[in-house]
N, C-alpha and C positions, 0 to 999 in steps of 0.2 A: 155248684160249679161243676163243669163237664167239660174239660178242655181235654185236647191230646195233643202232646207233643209230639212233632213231628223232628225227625229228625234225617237229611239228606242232601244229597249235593249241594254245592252253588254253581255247579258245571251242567251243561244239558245232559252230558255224554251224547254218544253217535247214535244210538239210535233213537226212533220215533218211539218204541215203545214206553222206553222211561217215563218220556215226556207223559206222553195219554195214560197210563195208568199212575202218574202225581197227578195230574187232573183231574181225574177218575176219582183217586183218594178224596181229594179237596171236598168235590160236591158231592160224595158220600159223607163226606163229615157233617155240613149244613144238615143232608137229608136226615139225620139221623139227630140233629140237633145238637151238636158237637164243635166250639169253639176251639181254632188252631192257634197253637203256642209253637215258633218257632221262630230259626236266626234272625230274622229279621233284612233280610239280604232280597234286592230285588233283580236278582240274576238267580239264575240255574233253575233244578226240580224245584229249587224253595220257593223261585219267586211262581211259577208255575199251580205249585200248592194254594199258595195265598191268594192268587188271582181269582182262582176257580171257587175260594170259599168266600172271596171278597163280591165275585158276579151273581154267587146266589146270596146274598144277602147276610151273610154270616160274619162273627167274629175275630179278628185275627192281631194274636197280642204277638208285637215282634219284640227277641230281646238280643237286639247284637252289642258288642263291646265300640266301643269310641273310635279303638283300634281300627277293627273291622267297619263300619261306618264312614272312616275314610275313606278305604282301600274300595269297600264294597256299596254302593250307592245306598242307600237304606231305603225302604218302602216306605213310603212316607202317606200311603194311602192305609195301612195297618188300622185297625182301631183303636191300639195302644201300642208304642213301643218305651220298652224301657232299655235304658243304656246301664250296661255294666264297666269297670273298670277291668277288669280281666275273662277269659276265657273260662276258667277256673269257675268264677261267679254268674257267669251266663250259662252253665249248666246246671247249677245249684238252682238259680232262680228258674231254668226251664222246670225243671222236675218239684219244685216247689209249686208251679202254679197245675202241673198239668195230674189228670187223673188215669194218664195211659200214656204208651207211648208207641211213637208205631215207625219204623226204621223204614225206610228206600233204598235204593242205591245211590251209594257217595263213596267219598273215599278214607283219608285217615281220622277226619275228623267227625265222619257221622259212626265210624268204627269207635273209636274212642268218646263219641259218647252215649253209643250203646252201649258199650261193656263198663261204664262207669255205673247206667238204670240197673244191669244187669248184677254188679258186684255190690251195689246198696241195696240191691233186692235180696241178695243172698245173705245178707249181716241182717234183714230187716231193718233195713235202715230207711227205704222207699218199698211201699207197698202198692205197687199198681204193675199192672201187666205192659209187657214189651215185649208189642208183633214186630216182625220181619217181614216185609212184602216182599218176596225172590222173586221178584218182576224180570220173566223167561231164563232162570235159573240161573241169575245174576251173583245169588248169593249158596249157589252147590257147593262149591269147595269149603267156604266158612261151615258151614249145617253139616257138611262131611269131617269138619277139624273139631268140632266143638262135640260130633259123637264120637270122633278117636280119642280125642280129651277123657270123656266120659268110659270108654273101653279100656284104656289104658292106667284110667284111675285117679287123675289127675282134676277132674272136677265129678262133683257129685250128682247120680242121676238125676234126682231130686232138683239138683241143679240147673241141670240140661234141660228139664224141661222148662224151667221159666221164659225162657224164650218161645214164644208162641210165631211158628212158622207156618206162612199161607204164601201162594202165588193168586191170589185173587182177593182183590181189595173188600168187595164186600165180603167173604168168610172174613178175612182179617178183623173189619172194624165189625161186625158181628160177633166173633167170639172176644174181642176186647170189650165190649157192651156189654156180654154176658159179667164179666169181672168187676165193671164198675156200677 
């Protein structure tokens, strides 16, 4: 199994760039033989993601909550989705199927479920690498807090670096390939 979790918006955001570099991501995954695990939502960068890994002929396991499958129309084009009862449990089962994972820009929800990879990374509790795509420096100020964290003493270097930060997709899933 070779999946990556993808984790990021279900909002376009305003600009173009988001967009084409989630799409970008997408059919770098295929290229590189890399099955996507993600919300499962057929709106924003997500659904965007899935499109592009779904055009080149690739995988794409969605797992949204019942909840969010009302709210959020579910992609019903996925090659698998699974349905969770909570929020909670569709992060478990992301990282339970995936063997990387690789963040966008989004907003509290693709935050919080980075730093949940990133804090069962730190226990050893999940062992697989979690890139940041700072797609046109979207995510400076976070990568600026998380080394004032680290400067101040507050999280450990060691720690700091588990986060593998790129603004260019393919370094990204290239040095996450190097991991898995």
């Amino acid at each position: 199994m070779k999946n990556v979790a993808v984790f990021c918006a279900s909002s376009r955001g305003v600009e173009e760039v988001y967009r084409s570099e989630a799409g970008k991501l997408g059919e770098k995954l295929v290229s590189e033989g890399l099955g996507l695990v993600y919300g499962g939502a057929s709106r924003g960068l997500m659904n965007i993601v899935a499109d592009a890994v779904l055009r080149k002929g690739g995988k794409v396991t969605g797992v949204i909550t019942r909840l969010l499958a009302d709210k959020e129309i579910t992609k019903n084009e996925c090659t698998e989705i699974i349905y969770t009862p909570t929020m909670h449990e569709r992060k478990v089962k992301m990282l339970e199927l995936a063997d990387a994972v690789a963040v966008l820009p989004g907003g509290f929800g693709t935050l919080d479920e980075m730093f949940e990879a990133l804090t069962l990374s730190q226990l050893k509790l999940f062992n697989a690498p979690v890139g940041l795509l700072n797609t046109a420096g979207y995510y400076d100020l976070l990568i600026g807090m998380l080394d004032n964290m680290a400067e101040k003493g507050f999280l450990q270097k060691r720690n700091r670096k588990k986060l593998i930060v790129s603004s260019s997709v393919d370094e990204l899933i290239e040095t996450i390939i190097k991991y898995i």
